[in-house]
C-alpha positions as CSV (number, residue, x, y, z in Angstrom):
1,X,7.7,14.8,25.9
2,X,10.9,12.4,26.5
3,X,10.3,8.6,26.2
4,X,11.4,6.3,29.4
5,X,12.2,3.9,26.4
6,X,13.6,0.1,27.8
7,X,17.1,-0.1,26.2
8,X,15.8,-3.8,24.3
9,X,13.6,-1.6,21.7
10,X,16.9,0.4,20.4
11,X,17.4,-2.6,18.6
12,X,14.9,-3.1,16.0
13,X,15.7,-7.0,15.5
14,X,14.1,-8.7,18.2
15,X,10.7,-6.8,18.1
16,X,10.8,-7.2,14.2
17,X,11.2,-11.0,14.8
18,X,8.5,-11.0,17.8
19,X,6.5,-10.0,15.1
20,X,7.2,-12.1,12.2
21,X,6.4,-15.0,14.0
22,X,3.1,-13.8,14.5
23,X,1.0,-15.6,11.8
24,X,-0.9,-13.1,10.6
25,X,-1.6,-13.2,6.9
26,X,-4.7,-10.7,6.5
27,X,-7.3,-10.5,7.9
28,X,-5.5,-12.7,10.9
29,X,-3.7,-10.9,13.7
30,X,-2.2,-13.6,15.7
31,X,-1.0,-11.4,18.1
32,X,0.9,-8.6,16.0
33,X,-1.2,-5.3,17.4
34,X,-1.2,-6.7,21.4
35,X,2.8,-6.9,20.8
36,X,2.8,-3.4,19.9
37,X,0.4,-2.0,22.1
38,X,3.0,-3.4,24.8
39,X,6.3,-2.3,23.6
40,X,4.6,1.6,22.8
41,X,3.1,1.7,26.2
42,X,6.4,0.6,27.5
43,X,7.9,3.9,25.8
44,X,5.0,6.1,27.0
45,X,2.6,5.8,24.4
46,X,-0.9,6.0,25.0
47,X,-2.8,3.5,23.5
48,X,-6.3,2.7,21.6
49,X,-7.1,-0.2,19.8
50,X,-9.5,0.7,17.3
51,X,-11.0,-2.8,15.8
52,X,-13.4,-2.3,12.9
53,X,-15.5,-5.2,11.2
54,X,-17.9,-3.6,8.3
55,X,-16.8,-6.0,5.7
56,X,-16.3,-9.5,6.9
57,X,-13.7,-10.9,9.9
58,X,-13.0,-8.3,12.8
59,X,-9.4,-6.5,11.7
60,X,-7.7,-5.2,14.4
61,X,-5.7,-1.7,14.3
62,X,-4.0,0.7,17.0
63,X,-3.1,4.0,16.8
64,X,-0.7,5.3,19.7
65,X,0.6,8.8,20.8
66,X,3.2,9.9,22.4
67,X,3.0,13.7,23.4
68,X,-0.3,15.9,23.1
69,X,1.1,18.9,21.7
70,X,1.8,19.6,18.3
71,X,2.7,19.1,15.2
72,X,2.0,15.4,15.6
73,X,4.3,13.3,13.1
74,X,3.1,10.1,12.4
75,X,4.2,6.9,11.3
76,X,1.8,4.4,9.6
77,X,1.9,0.7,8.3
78,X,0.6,-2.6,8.3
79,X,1.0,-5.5,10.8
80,X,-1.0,-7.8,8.0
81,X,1.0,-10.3,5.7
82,X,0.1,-11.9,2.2
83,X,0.4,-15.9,2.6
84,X,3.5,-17.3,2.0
85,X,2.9,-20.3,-0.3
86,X,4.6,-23.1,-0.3
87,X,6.8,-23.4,2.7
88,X,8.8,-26.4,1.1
89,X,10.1,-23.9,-1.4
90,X,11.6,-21.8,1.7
91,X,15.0,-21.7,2.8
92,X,13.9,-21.2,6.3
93,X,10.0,-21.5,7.5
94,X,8.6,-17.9,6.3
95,X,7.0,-17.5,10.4
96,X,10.6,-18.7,11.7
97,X,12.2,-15.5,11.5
98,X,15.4,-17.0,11.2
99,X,19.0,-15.0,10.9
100,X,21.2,-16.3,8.7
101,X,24.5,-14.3,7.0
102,X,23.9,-11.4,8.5
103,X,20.0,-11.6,6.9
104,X,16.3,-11.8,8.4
105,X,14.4,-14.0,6.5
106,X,10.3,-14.1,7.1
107,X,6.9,-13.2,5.7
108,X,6.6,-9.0,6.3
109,X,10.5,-9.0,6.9
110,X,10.6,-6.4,3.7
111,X,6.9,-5.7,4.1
112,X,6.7,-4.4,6.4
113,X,6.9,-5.4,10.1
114,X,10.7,-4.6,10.2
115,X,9.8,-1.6,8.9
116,X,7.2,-0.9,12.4
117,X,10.5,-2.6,14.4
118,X,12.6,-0.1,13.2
119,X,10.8,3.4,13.7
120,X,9.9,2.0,17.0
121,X,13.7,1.4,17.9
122,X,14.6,5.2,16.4
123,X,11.9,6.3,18.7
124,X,13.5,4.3,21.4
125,X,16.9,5.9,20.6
126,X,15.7,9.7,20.1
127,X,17.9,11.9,22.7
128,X,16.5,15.1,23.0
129,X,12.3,15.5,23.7
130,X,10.0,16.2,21.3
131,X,8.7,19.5,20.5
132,X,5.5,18.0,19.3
133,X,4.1,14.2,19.4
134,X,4.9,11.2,18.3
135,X,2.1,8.4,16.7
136,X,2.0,5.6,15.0
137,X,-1.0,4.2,13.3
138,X,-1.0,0.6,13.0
139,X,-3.6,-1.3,10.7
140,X,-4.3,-5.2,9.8
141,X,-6.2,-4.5,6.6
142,X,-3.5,-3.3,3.8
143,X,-3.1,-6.2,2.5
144,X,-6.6,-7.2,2.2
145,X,-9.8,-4.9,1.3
146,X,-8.1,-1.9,3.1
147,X,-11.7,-1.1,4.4
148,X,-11.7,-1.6,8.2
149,X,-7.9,-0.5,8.6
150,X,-6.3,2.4,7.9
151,X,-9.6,4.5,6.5
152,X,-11.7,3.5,9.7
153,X,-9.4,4.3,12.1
154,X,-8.9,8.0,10.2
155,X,-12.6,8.4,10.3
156,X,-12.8,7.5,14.0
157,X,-10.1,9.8,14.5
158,X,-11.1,12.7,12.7
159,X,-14.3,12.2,14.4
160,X,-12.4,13.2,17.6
161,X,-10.6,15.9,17.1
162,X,-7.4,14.3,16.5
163,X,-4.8,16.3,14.0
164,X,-1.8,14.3,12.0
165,X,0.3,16.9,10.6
166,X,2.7,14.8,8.8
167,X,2.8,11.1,8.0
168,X,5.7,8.7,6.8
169,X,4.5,5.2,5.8
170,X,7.0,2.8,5.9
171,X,5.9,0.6,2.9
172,X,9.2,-1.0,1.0
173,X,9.4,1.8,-1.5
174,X,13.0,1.4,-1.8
175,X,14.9,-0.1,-4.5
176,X,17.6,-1.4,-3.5
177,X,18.6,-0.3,-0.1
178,X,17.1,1.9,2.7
179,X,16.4,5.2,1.7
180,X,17.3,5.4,-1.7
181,X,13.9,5.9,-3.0
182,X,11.1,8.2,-1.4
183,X,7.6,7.7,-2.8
184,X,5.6,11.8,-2.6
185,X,2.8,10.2,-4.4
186,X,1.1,7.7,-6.6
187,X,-0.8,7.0,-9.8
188,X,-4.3,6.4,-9.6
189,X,-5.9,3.0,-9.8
190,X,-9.4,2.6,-11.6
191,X,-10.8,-1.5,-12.2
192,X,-13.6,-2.1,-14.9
193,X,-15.4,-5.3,-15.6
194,X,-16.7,-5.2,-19.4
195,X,-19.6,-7.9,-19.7
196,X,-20.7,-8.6,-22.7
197,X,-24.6,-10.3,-23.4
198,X,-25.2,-12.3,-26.7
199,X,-27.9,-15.0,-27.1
200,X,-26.5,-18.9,-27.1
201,X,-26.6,-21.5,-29.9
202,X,-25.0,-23.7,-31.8
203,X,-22.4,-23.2,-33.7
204,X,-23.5,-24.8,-36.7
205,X,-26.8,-22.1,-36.8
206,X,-24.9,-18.9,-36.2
207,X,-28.3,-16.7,-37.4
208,X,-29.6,-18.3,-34.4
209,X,-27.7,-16.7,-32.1
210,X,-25.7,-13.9,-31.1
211,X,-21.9,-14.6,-30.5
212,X,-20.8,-11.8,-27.6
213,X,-17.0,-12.6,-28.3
214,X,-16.4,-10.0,-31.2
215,X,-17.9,-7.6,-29.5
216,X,-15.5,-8.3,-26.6
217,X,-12.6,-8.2,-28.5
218,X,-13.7,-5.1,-30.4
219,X,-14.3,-3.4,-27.0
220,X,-11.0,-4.2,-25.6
221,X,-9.2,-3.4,-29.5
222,X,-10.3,0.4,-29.1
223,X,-9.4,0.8,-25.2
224,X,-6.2,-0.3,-25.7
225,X,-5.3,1.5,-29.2
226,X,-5.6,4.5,-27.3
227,X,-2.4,6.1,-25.5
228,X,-3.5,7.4,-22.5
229,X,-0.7,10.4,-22.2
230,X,3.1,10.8,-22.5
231,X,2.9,11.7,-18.2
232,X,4.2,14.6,-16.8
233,X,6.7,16.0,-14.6
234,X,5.6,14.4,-11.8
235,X,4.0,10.8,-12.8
236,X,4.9,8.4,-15.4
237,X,2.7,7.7,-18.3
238,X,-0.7,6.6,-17.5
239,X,-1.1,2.4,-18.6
240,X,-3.9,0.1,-19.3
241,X,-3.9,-3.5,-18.8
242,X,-6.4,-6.0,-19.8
243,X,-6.0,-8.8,-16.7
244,X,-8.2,-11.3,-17.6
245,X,-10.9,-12.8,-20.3
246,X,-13.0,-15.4,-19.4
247,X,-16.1,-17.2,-21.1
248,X,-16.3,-20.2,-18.7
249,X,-17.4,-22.3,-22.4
250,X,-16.3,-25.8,-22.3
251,X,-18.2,-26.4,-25.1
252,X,-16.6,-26.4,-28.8
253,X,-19.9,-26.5,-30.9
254,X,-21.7,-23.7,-28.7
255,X,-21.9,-19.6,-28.8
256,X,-21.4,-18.6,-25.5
257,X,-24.0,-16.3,-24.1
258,X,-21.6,-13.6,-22.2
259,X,-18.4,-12.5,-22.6
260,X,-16.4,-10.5,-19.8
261,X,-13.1,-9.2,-19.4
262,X,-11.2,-7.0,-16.3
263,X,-8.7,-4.7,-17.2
264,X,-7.1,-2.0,-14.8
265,X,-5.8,1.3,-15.1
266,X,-3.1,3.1,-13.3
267,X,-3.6,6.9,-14.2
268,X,-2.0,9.7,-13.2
269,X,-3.3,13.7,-12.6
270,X,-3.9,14.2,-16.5
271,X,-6.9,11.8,-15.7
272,X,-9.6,11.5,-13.1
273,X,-11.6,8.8,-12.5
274,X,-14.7,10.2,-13.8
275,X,-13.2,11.2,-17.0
276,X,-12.0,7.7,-17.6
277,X,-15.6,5.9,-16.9
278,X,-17.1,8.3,-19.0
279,X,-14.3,7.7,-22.2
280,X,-14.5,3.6,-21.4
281,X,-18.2,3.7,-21.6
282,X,-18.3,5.9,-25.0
283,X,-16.0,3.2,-26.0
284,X,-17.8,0.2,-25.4
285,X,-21.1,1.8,-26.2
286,X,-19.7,2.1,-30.1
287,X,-18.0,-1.4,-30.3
288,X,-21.6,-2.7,-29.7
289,X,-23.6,-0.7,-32.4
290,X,-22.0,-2.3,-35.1
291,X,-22.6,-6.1,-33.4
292,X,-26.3,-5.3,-32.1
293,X,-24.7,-6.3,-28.6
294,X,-25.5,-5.2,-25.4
295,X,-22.6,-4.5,-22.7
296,X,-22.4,-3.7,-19.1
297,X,-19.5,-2.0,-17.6
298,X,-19.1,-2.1,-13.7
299,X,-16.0,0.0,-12.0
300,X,-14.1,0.1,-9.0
301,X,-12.1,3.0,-8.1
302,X,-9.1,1.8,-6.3
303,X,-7.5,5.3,-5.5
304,X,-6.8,8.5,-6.6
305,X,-3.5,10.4,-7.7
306,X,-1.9,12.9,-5.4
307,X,1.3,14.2,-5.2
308,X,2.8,15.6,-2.2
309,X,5.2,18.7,-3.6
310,X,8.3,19.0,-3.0
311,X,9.2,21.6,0.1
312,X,9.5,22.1,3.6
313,X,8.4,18.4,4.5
314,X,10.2,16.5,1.9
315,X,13.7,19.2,2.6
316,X,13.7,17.5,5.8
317,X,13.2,13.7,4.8
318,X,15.7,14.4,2.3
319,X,17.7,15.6,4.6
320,X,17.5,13.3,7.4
321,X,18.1,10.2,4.5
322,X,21.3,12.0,3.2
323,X,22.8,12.5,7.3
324,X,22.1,9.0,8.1
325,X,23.2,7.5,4.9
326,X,25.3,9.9,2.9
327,X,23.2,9.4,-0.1
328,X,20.1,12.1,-1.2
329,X,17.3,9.9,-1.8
330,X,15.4,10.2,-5.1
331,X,11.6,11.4,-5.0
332,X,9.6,9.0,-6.6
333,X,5.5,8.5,-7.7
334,X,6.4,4.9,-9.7
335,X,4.3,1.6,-8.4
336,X,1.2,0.4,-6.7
337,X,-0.8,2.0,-4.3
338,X,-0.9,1.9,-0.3
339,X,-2.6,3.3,2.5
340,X,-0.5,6.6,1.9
341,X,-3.8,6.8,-0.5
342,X,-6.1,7.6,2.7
343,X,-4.1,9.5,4.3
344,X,-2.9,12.0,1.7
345,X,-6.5,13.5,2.5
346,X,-5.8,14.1,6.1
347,X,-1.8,15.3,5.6
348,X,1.2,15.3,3.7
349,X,2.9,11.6,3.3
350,X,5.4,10.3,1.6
351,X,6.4,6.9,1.8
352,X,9.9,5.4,3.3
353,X,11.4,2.4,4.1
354,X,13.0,-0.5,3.3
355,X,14.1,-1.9,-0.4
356,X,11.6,-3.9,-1.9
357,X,13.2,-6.8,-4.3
358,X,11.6,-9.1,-1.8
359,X,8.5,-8.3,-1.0
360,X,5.8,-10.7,-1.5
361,X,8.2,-13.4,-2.9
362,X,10.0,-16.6,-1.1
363,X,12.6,-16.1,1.1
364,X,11.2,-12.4,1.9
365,X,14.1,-10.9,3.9
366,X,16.2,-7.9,4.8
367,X,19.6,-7.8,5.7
368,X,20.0,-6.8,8.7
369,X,22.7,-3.2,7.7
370,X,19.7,-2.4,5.7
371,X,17.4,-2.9,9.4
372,X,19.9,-0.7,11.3
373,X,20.2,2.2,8.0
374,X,16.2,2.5,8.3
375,X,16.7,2.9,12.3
376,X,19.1,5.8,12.0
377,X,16.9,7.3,8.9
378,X,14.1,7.1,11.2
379,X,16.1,8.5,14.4
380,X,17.3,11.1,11.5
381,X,14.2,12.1,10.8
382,X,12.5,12.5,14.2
383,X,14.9,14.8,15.2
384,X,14.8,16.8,11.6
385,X,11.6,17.2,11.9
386,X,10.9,18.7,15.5
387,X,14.1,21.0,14.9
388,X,12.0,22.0,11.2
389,X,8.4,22.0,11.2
390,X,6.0,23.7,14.0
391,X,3.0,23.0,14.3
């Protein structure tokens, strides 16, 4: 299948400002998936938009194809933006996308709309036709719950018969320019909320009550005495972190009557989730016995660990980085989660895109050589790939 691509979206710039100046810190769209169901269907895309609402505001999300036969390589990310902050503290208004020394400045410059912009411009550019198909699937929930995005349109899509074979995400995985850094996989994220229950009372009648506070503390002394592992060859060490400890007592003369704390792990395949629960709840159970407290531990599993080995799909992203940008890129599993979390369950991902010292922060912005490297990483890689991998 060959594109009849309009020459304006071999530039990634003005698409990736169209879409900054869309407002649309999650769950908001303001625009952003209309935009893009435009430009692809300009290129020959065929188009569904796939809006989900199961947990609160309707998010909108589009997944496109180009082609019907396969292997269908896909490229997935987000359209939804954190909120800037205060916009007297930016150098230009963050939904401005203003250029200025050779740099686009804007909430979702870094992460990740230019990121969209510029695989959309590489498909623009591609020369030969694809010996497969082309999709992007385009979500407005990653920065928020990540339930009505990215999952529910894979469900929906899976429902139909439709096969991904290989995904990039386009997160800012980077460090400090285009391509340097590919993400095959992450650590796992697990979230527990330790409550513990004593009985109020004053302070000055302790044998009255029952203080939950040193029960807390003894709870959260043996969780984090323990080193989790050393890692492996593939993840770094598994790390937890206590986040917050609150006893909402604005009182100095009384014993609180609960005691809570959050912590959150990031743990990697010498862990699973189950494992963890059942060593944090052994943990707590014993702090108590000693106290005669009772404790309540609720968890949320953020995501699991995968790793996508190293071989024929990474050879060619590996490849593809090194002919656009004369550097081999380093395979990475460091950070946070993304959507490449939902996905790893339908195909191999990996995650590449731009550098991500700004994400999140004031003045989020990429410059705009680092823009026209992640086009011709992109254009790289489309045309690795159908050369490479058959369906």
């Amino acid at each position: 299948m060959k594109t009849q691509a309009p020459e304006r979206y071999a530039d990634p710039l003005p698409l990736a400002q169209a879409l900054i100046r869309c407002r649309s810190v999650t769950p908001n769209d303001d625009g952003c998936i209309a935009l893009l169901e435009r430009a692809l269907g300009e290129l020959g895309f065929e188009c569904w938009r796939m809006p989900s609402q199961t947990a609160g505001p309707r998010i909108e999300n589009l997944y496109a194809r180009l082609g019907k036969a396969s292997p269908n390589f896909c490229f997935a990310g987000h359209t939804d933006v954190v909120p800037p902050g205060d916009t007297s503290t930016w150098r230009f208004q963050p939904f401005d996308a203003t250029v200025a020394d050779g740099t686009l400045f804007g909430r979702g410059a870094a992460d990740m709309k230019s990121a969209i912009a510029a695989f959309i411009a590489a498909v623009s550019r591609a020369k030969a036709p694809f010996a497969g198909s082309v999709s992007l699937l385009i979500t407005g929930d990653e920065e928020g719950p990540a339930i009505d995005g990215t999952a529910r349109v894979l469900e929906e899509l899976k429902a139909r018969g439709e096969r991904i074979d290989h995904c990039i995400v386009g997160e800012p995985t980077s460090e400090f320019s285009a391509g340097d850094t590919v993400k095959i996989g992450r650590r796992g994220s697990l979230t527990g909320v330790v409550t513990v229950t004593g009985v109020q009372g004053h302070v000055g009648y302790p044998e009255r009550a029952k203080n939950p506070v040193p029960g807390l503390v003894n709870a959260l002394q043996r969780l984090i005495a323990r080193k989790l592992d050393n890692g492996n060859a593939q993840f770094q060490a598994s790390n937890l972190e206590v986040t917050t400890i609150d006893i909402g007592n604005p009182a100095t003369n009384v014993i609180p009557a609960q005691a809570k704390a959050v912590f959150n792990i990031r743990f990697n395949t010498e862990h699973t989730a189950e494992s963890l629960e059942d060593w944090i709840n052994k943990e707590v159970s014993a702090a108590m016995q000693p106290l005669g407290l009772k404790a309540d531990v609720v968890f949320t599993r953020g995501a699991h660990p995968f790793l996508t080995p190293e071989g024929e799909f990474t050879e060619v992203i590996g490849e593809a980085v090194q002919h656009a940008t004369n550097q081999r890129p380093k395979f990475s599993t460091t950070g946070g989660t993304s959507d490449a979390r939902f996905i790893r369950a339908h195909c191999p991902v990996a995650e590449l895109g731009l550098a991500g010292t700004t994400m999140h922060k004031v003045d989020e912005c990429v410059s705009l050589a680092d823009l026209e490297k992640l086009t011709r990483i992109y254009e790289e890689l489309l045309t690795a790939y159908f050369a490479k991998v058959r369906g």
